[in-house]
C-alpha positions as a printed Julia matrix, in Angstrom:
304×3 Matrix{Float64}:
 191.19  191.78  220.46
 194.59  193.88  219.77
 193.98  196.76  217.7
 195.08  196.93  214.24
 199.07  198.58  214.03
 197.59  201.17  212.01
 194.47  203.37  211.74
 194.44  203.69  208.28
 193.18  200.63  205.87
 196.03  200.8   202.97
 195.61  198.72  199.69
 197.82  195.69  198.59
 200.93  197.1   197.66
 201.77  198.31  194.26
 203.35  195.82  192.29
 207.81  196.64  191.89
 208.45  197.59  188.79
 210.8   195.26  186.09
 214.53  194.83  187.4
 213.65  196.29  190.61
 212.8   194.15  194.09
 212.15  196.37  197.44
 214.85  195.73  199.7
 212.47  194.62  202.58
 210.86  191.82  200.53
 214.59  190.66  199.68
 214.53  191.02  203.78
 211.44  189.05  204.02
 212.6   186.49  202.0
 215.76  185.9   203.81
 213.29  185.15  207.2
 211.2   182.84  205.54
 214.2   180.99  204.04
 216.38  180.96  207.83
 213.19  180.29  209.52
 211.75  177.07  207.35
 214.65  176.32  204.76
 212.12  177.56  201.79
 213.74  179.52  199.45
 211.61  182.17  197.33
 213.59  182.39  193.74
 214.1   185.3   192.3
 211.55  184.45  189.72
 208.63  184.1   192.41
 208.84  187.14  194.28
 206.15  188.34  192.6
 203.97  185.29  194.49
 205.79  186.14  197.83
 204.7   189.78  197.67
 201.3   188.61  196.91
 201.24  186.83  200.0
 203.0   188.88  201.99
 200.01  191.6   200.37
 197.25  189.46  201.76
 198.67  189.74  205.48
 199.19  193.23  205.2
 196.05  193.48  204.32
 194.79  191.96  207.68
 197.22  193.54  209.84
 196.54  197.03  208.4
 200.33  197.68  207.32
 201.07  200.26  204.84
 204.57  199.02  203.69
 206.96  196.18  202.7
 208.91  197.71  205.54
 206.47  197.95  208.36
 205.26  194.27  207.42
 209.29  192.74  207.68
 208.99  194.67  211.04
 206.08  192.81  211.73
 208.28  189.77  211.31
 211.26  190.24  212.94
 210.88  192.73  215.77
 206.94  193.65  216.9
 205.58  191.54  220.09
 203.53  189.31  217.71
 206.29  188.55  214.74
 206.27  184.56  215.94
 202.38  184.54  215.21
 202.83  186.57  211.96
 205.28  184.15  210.53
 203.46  181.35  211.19
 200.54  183.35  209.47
 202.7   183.88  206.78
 204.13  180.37  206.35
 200.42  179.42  206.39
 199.78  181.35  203.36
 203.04  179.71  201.61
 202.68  176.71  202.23
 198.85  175.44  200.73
 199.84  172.5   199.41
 197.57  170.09  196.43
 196.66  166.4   197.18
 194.59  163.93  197.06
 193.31  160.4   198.61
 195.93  157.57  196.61
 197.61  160.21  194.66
 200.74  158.09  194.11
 199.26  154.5   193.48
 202.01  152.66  192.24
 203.67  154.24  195.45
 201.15  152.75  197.79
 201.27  149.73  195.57
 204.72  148.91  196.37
 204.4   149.7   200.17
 201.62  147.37  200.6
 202.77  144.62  198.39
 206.69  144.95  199.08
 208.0   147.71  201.37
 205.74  146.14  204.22
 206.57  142.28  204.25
 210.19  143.74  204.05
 210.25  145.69  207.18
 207.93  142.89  208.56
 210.83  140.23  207.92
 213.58  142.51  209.07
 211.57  142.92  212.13
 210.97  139.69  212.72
 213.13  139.0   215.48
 212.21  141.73  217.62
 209.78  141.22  220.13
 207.95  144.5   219.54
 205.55  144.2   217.14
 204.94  148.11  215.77
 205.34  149.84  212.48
 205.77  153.9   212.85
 205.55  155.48  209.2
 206.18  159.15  209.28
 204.0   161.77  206.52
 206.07  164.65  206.06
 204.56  167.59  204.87
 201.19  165.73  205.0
 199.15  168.88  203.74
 195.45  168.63  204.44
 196.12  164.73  205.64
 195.04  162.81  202.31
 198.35  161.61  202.34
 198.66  159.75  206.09
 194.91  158.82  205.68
 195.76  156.64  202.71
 198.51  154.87  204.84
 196.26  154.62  207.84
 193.87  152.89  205.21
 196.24  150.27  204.42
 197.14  149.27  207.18
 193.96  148.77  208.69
 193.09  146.95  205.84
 196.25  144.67  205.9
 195.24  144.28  209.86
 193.63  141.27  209.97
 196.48  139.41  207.43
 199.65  140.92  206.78
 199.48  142.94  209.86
 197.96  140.98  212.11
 199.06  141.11  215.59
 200.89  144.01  214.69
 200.62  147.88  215.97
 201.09  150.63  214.09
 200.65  154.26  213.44
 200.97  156.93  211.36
 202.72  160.62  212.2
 201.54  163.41  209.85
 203.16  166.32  210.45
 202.91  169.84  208.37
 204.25  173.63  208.42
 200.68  174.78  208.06
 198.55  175.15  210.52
 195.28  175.57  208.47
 196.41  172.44  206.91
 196.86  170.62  209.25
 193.47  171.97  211.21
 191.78  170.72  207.83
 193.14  167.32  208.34
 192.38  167.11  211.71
 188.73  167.47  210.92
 188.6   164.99  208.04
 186.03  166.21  206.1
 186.87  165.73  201.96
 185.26  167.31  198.97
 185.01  165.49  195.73
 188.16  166.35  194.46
 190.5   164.41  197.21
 188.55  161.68  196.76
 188.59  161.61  192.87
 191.43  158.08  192.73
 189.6   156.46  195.52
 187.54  153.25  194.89
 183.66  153.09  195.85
 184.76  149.78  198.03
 187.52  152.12  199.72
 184.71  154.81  200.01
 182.16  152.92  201.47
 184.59  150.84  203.82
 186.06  154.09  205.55
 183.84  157.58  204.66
 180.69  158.51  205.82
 178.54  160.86  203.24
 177.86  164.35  205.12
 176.61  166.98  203.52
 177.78  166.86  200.42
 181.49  165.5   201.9
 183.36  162.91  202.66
 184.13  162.38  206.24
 186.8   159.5   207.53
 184.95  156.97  210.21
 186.75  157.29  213.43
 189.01  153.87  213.1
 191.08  155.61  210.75
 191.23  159.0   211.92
 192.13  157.2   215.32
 195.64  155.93  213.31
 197.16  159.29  212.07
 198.3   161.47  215.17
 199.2   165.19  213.54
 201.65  167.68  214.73
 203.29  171.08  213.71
 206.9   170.43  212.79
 209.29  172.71  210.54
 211.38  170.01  208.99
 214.14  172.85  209.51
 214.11  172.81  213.01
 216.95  170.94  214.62
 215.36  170.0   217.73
 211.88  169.22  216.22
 213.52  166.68  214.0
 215.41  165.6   216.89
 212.15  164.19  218.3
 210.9   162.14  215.46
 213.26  158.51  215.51
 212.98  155.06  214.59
 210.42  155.31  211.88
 210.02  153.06  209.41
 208.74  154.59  206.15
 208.78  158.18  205.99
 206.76  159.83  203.23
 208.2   163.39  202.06
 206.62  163.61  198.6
 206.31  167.31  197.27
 207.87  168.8   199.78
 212.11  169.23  199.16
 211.06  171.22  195.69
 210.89  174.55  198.18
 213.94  173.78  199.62
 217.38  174.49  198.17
 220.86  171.91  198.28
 221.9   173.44  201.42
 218.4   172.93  203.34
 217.49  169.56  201.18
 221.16  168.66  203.04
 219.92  169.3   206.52
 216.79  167.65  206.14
 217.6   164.8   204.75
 220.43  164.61  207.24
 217.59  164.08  209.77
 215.51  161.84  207.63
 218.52  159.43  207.66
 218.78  159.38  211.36
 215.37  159.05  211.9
 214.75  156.06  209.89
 215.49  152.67  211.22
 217.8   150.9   209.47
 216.09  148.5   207.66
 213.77  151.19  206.84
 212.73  153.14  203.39
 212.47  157.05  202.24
 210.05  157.8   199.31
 209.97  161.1   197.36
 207.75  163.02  194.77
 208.31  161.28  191.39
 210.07  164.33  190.42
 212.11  164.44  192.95
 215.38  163.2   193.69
 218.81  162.9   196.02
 221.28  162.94  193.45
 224.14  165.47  194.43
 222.04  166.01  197.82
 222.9   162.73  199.84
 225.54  159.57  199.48
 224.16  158.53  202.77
 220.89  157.02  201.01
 220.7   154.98  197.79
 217.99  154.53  195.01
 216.18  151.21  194.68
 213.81  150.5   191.7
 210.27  149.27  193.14
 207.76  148.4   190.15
 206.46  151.6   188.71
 208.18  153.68  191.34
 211.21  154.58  193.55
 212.47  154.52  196.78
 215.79  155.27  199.2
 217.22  153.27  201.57
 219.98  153.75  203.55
 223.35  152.85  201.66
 224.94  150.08  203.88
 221.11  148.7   203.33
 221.45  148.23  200.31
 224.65  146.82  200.17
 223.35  144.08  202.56
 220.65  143.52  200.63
 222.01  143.33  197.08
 219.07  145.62  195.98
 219.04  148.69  193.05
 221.85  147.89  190.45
């Protein structure tokens, strides 16, 4: 075990004062924000030095300073800013969270890409989840498609890449064990078809777990993003609200060259590209939203 950096056990630190911000959170913030594109406003310091408190707290540093130290030049700042995007980045979901958005993929979005695959010999659908949280998300897609597998998508493969900042998220998704609360919009048919009651939980059956494959990936790194091509729905709902214009740019930027062309992009309802991206256009689904990419749409005669 390494030893703690220092001997003494210090308290949280003391909260700054009104009009005045310590000049090593201001530093902290700037690593978060070059490391994962999240930007802490001014008004939400106050959260950021509550979390940067917490891992103090378990490293046993006495200062703002010592801790930015901790993140920038001690042998373990990698680990530490993961630890500390981990704390950030806890995330709220649940099981069909967004039904008229998994309305309109099952019903529309689906037979669409179907069609405009229909003359290629490879039969597979890749849908992308990113920022999939504690996996509700991914699991609901990996839900309809098996359930479409035997009729819509039948003789058709598929799967589903979930992919997160948070490690502790993502370790919670990988296990697949839900509380009554991520389960609170799913039917009793959907519940009895794919969980298993233990103790109390909900835990997935191993025929959807076995869709969702779940990686680590900062949707600011260049050559992470790099990796992740010809999808054909990617997911991002939630997630660009942390970001500013200038990181919303870059990773959209990669969500455009990712996605196949005759492919779609769907966003938090409260979310949108306007002044971000000309490359992708809005189309009106029933009840919901969605981007494709703007020659698409052209082709297609879709939106207006």
């Amino acid at each position: 075990m390494t030893p703690p950096l220092a001997t003494a056990h210090p308290g949280p630190p003391k909260p700054f004062s009104k009009g005045f911000v310590p000049a090593p959170l201001l530093q902290i913030r700037d690593v978060i924000y070059n490391t994962a594109g999240i930007f802490q406003a001014d008004n939400r310091l106050h959260v950021l030095e509550s979390h940067c408190g917490k891992r103090m707290l378990a490293l046993g540093v006495g200062s703002l300073r010592e801790y930015h130290e901790c993140l920038t030049s001690r042998p373990m700042h990698r680990a530490e800013l993961v630890s500390l995007l981990n704390e950030i980045t806890i995330g709220e979901t649940c099981f069909f969270r967004n039904r008229p958005q998994v309305d309109a993929i099952r019903k529309i979005v689906l037979p669409r890409i179907m069609e405009a695959k229909s003359t290629i010999a490879l039969r597979h659908l890749r849908i992308w989840s990113a920022g999939c949280s504690t996996g509700e998300e991914p699991y609901t897609m990996a839900m309809i498609l098996l359930d479409e597998s035997q009729r819509l998508l039948k003789n058709w493969t598929f799967e589903v890449i979930a992919s997160d900042l948070n490690e502790n998220s993502i370790a919670h998704a990988q296990a697949a064990c839900y509380g009554d609360y991520s389960v609170r919009n799913t039917e009793p048919l959907i519940l009895q078809k794919y969980f298993i009651p233990q103790n109390g939980k909900f835990a997935l059956k191993p025929e959807v777990k076995a869709v969702v494959n779940f990686k680590r990936v900062n949707l600011s790194d260049d050559s992470k993003m790099m990796f992740m091509k010809g999808m054909d729905i990617i997911l991002c709902c939630n997630v660009l609200i942390y970001f500013d214009a200038v990181s919303k740019g870059r990773v959209i930027q990669h969500f455009y060259t990712n996605l196949v062309n005759h492919g779609y992009l769907f966003l938090g309802h409260a979310e949108s590209l306007f002044g971000i991206s000309d490359e992708f256009q809005l189309v009106h689904l029933p009840s919901t939203t969605a981007y494709v990419k703007a020659e698409q749409r052209l082709v297609k005669g879709e939106g207006k």
